[in-house]
The first five atom37 places (N, CA, C, CB, O) and aatype in JSON, in Angstrom:
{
  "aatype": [20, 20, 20, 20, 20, 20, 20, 20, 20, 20, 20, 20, 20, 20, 20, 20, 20, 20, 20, 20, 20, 20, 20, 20, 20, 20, 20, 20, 20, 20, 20, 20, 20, 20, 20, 20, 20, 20, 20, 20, 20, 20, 20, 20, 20, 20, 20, 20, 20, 20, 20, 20, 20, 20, 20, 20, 20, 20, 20, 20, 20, 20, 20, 20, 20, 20, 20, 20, 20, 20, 20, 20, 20, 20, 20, 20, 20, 20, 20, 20, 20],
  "atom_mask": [
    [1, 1, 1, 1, 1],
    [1, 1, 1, 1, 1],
    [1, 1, 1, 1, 1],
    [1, 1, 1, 1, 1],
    [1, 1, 1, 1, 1],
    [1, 1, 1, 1, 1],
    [1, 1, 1, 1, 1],
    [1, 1, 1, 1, 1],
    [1, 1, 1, 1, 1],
    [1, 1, 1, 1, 1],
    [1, 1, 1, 1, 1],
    [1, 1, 1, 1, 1],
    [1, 1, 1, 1, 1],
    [1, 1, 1, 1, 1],
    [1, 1, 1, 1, 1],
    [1, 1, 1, 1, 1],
    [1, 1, 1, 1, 1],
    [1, 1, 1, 1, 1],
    [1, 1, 1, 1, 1],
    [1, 1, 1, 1, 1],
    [1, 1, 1, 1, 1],
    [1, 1, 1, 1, 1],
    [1, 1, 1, 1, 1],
    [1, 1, 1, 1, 1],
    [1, 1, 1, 1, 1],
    [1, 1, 1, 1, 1],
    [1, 1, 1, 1, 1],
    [1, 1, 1, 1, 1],
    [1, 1, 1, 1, 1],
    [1, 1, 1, 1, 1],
    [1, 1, 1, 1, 1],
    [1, 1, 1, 1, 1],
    [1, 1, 1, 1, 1],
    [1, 1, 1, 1, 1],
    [1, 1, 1, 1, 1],
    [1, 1, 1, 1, 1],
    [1, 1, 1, 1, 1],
    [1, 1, 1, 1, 1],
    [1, 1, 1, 1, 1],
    [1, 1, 1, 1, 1],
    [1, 1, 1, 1, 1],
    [1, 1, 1, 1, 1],
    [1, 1, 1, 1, 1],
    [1, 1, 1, 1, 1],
    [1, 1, 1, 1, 1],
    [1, 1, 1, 1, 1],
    [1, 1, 1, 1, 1],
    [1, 1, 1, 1, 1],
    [1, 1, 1, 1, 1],
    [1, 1, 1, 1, 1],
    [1, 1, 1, 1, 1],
    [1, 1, 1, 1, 1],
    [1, 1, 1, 1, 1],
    [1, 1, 1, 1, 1],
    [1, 1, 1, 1, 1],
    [1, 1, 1, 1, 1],
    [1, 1, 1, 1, 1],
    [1, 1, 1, 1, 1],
    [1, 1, 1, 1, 1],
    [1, 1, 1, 1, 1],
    [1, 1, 1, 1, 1],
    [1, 1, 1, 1, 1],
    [1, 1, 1, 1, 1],
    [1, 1, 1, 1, 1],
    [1, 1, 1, 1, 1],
    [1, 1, 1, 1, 1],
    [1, 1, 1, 1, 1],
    [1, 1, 1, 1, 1],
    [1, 1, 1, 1, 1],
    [1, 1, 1, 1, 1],
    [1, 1, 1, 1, 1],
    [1, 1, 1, 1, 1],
    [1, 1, 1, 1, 1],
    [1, 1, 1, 1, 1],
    [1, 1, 1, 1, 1],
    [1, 1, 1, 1, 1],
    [1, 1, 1, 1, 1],
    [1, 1, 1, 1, 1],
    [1, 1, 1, 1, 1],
    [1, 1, 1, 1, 1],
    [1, 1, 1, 1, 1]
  ],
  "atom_positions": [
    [[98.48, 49.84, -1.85], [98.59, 48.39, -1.94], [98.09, 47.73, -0.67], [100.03, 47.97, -2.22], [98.39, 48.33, 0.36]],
    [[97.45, 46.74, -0.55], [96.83, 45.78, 0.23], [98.0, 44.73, 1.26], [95.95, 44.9, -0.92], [98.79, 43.9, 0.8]],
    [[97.9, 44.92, 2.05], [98.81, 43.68, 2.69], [98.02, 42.59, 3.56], [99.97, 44.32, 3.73], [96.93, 42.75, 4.11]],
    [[98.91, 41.3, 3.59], [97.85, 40.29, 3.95], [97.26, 40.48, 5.35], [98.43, 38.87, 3.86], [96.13, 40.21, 5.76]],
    [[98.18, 40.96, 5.91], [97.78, 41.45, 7.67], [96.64, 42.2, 7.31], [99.03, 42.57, 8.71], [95.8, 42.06, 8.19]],
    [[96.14, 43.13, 6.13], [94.58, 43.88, 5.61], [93.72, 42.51, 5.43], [94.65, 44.94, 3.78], [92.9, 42.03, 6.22]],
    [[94.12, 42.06, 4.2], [93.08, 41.22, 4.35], [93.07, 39.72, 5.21], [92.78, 41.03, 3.05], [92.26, 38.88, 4.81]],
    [[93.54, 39.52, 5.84], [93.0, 38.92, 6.92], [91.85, 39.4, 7.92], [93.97, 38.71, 7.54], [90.81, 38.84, 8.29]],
    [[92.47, 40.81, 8.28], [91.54, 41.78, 8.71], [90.06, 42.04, 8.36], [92.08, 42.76, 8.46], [89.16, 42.23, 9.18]],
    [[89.92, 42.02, 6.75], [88.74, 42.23, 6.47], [87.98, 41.26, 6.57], [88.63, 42.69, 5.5], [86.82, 41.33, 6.99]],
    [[88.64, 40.04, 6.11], [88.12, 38.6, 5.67], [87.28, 37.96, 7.46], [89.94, 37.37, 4.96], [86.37, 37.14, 7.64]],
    [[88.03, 38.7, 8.37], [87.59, 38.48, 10.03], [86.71, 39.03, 10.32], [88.38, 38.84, 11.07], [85.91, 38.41, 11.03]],
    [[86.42, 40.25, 9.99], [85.52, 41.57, 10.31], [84.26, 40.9, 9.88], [85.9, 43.13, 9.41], [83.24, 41.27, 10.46]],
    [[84.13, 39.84, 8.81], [82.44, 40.06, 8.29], [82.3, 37.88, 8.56], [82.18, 41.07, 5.67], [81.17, 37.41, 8.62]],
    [[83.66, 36.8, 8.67], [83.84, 35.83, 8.98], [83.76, 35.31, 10.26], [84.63, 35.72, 8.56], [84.79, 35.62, 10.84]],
    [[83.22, 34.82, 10.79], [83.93, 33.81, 12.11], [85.02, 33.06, 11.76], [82.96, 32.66, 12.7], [84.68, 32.28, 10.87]],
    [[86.37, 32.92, 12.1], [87.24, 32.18, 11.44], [88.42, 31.66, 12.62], [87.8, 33.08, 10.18], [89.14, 32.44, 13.23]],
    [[88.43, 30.43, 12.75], [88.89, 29.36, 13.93], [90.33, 30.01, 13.9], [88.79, 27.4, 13.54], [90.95, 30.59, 14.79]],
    [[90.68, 29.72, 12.53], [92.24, 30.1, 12.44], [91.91, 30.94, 10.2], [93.74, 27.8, 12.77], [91.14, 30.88, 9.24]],
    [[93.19, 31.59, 10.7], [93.1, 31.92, 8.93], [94.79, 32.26, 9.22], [91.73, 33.65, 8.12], [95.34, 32.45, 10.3]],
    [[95.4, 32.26, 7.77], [96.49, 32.82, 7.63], [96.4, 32.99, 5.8], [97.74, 31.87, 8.4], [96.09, 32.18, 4.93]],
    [[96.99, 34.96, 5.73], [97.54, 34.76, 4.19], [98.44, 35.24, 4.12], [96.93, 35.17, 3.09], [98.98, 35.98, 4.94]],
    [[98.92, 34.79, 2.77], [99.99, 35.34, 2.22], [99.99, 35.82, 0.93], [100.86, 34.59, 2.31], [99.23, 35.38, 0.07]],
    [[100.94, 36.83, 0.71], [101.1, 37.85, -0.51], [101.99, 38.73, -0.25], [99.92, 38.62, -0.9], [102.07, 39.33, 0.82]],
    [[102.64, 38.85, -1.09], [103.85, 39.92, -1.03], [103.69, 40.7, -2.21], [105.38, 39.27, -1.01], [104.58, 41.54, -2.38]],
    [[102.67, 40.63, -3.19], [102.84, 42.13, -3.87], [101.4, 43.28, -4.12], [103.47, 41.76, -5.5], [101.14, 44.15, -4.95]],
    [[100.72, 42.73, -2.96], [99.77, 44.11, -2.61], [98.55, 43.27, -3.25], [100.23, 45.93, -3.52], [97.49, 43.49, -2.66]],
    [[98.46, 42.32, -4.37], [97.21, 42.19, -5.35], [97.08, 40.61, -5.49], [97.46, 42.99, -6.97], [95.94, 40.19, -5.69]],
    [[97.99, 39.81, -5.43], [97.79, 38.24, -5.13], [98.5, 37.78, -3.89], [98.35, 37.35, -6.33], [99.61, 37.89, -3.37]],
    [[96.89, 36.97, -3.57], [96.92, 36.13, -1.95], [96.63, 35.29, -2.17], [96.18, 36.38, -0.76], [95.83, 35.02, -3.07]],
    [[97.4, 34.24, -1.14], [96.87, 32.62, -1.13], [96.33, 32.59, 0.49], [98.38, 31.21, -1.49], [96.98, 33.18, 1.36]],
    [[95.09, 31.86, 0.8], [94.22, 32.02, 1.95], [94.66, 30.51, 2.91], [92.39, 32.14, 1.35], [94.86, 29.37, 2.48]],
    [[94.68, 30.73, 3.56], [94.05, 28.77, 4.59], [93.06, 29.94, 5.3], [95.74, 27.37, 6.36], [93.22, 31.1, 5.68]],
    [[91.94, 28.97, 5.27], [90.77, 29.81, 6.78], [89.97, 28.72, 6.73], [89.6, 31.6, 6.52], [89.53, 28.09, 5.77]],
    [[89.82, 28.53, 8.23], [88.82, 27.33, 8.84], [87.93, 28.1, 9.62], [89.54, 26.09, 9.83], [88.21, 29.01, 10.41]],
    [[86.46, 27.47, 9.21], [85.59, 28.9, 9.7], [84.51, 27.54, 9.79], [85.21, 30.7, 8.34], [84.4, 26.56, 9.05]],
    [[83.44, 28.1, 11.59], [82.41, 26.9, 11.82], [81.1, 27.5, 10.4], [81.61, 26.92, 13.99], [80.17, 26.71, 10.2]],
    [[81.12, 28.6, 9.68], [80.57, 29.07, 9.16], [80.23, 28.25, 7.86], [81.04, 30.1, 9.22], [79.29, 28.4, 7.07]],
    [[81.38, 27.26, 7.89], [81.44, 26.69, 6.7], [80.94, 24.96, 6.54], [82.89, 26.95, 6.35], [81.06, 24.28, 5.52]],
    [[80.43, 24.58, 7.7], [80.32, 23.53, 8.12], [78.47, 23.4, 7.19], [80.65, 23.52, 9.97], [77.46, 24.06, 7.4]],
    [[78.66, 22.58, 6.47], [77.66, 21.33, 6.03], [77.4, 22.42, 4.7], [75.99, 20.75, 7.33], [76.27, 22.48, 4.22]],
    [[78.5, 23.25, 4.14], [78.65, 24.0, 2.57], [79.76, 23.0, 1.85], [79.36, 25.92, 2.65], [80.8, 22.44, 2.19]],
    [[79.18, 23.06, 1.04], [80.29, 22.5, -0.22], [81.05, 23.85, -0.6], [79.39, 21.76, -1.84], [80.64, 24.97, -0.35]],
    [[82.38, 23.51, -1.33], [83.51, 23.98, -1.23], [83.62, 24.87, -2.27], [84.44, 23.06, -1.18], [84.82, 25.02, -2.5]],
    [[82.82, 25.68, -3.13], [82.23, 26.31, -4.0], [81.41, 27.67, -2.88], [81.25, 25.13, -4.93], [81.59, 28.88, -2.89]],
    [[80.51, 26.83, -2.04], [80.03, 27.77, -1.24], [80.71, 28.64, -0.01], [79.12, 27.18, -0.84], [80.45, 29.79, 0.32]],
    [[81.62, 27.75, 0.53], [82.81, 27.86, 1.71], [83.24, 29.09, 1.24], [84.12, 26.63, 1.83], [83.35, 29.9, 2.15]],
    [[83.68, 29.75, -0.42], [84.7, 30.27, -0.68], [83.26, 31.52, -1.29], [86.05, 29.31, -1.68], [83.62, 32.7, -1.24]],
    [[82.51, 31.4, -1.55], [81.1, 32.29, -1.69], [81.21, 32.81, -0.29], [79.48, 31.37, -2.04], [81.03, 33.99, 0.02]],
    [[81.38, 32.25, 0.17], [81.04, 33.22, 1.97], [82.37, 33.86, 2.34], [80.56, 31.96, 3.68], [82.33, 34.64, 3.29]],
    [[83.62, 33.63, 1.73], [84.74, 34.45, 2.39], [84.66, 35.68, 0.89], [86.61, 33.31, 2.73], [85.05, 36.84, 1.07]],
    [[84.22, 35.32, -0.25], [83.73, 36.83, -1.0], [82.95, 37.22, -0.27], [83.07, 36.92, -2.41], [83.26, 38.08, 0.55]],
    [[81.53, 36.64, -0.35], [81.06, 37.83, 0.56], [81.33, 38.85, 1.5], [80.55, 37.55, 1.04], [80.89, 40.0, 1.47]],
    [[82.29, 38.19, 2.57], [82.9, 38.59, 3.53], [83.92, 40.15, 2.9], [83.72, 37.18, 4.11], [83.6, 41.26, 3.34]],
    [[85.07, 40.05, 1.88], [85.24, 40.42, 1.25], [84.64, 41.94, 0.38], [85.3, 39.5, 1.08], [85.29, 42.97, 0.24]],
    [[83.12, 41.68, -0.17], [82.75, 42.73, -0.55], [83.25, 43.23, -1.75], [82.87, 43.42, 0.29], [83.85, 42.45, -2.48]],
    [[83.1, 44.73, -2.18], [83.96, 45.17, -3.06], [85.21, 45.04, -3.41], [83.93, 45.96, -2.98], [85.77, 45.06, -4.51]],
    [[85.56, 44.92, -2.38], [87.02, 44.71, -2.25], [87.94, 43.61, -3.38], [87.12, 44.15, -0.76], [89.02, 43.72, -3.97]],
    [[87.14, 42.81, -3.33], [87.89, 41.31, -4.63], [87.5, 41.99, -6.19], [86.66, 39.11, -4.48], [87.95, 41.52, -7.23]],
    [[86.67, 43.06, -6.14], [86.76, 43.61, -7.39], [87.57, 44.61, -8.03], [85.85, 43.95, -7.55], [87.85, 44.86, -9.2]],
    [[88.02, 45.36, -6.27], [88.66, 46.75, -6.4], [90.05, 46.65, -6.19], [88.11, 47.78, -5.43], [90.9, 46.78, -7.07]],
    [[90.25, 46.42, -5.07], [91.79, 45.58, -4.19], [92.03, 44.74, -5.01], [91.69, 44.68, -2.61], [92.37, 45.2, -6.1]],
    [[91.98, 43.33, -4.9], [92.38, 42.52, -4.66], [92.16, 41.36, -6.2], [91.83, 42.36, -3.31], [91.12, 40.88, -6.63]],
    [[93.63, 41.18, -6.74], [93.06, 40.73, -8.23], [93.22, 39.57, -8.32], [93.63, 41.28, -9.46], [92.7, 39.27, -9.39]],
    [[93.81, 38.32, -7.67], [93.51, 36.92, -7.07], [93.55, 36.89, -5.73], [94.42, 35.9, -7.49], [94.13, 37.6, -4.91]],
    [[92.71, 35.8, -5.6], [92.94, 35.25, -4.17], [92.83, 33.35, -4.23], [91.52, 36.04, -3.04], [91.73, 32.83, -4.37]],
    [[93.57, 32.86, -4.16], [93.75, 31.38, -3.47], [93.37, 30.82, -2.16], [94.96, 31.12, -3.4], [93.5, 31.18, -0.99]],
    [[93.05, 30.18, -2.55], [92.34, 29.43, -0.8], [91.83, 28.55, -1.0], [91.24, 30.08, 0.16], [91.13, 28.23, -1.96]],
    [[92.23, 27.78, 0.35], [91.69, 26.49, 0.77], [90.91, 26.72, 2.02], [92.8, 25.42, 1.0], [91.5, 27.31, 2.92]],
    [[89.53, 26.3, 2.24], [88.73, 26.33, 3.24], [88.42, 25.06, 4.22], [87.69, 26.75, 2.67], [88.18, 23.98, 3.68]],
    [[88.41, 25.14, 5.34], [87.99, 23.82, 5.66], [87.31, 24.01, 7.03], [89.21, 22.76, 5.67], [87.52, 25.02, 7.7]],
    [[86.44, 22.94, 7.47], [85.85, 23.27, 8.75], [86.83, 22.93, 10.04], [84.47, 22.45, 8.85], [87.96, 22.45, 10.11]],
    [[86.12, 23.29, 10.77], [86.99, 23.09, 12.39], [87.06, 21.78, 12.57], [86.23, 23.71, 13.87], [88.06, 21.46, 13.22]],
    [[86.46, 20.97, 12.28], [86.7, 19.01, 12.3], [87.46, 18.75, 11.2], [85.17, 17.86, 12.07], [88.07, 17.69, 11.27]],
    [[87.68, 19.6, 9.86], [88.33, 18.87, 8.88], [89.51, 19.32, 8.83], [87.8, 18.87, 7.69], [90.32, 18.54, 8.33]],
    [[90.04, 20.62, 9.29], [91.04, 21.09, 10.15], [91.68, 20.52, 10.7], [90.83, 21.66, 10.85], [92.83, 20.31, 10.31]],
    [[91.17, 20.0, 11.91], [91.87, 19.03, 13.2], [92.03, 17.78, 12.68], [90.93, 18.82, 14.64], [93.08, 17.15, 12.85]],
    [[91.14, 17.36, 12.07], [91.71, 15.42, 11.15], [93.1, 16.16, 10.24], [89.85, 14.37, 9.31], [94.22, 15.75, 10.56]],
    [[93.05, 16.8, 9.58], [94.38, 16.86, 8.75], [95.65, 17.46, 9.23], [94.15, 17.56, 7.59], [96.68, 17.71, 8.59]],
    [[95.32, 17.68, 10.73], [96.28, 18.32, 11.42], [96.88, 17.46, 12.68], [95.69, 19.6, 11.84], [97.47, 18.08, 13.55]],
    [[96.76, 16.13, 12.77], [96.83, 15.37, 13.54], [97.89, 14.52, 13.51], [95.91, 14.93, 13.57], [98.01, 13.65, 14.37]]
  ]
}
C-alpha cells in the first residue's frame, strides 16, 4: 500500500513544487494541494496533466484516485493572505 508521505515523494521527484501536502489513509485514495512555478500561465486541466505526468505509471498501478487542487505561487499567496 502507498502512503501519502510516498506520494508526495514521487509527485516531488519529477515536480518543482513551492509547497504540496496529501492526504490518504487507505493506501489507494489521495486528496493533493500542490503549488508548483511549473504551473504558471497552464490552465487547470493542464496544471493536473503535469502532476500525472510527474506521477507516471504509478496513477495506473498504485494509485486509484487522486484529488487535487493546483495553484501557482501568486495564486497561493493571494488566497493565503
Amino acid at each position: 500500500m502507498l502512503s501519502a508521505a510516498q506520494l508526495e515523494s514521487y509527485i516531488t521527484q519529477n515536480l518543482a513544487c513551492d509547497y504540496i501536502k496529501v492526504l490518504g489513509d487507505d493506501g489507494t485514495h489521495f486528496e493533493a494541494v500542490i503549488v508548483s512555478p511549473a504551473f504558471i500561465g497552464k490552465n487547470m486541466v493542464q496544471q493536473h496533466q503535469l502532476v500525472y505526468g510527474a506521477l507516471g505509471d504509478r496513477m495506473r498501478a498504485e494509485i486509484h484516485a487522486l484529488s487535487m487542487k493546483t495553484f501557482t505561487p501568486e495564486k497561493w499567496e493571494e488566497i493565503n493572505q
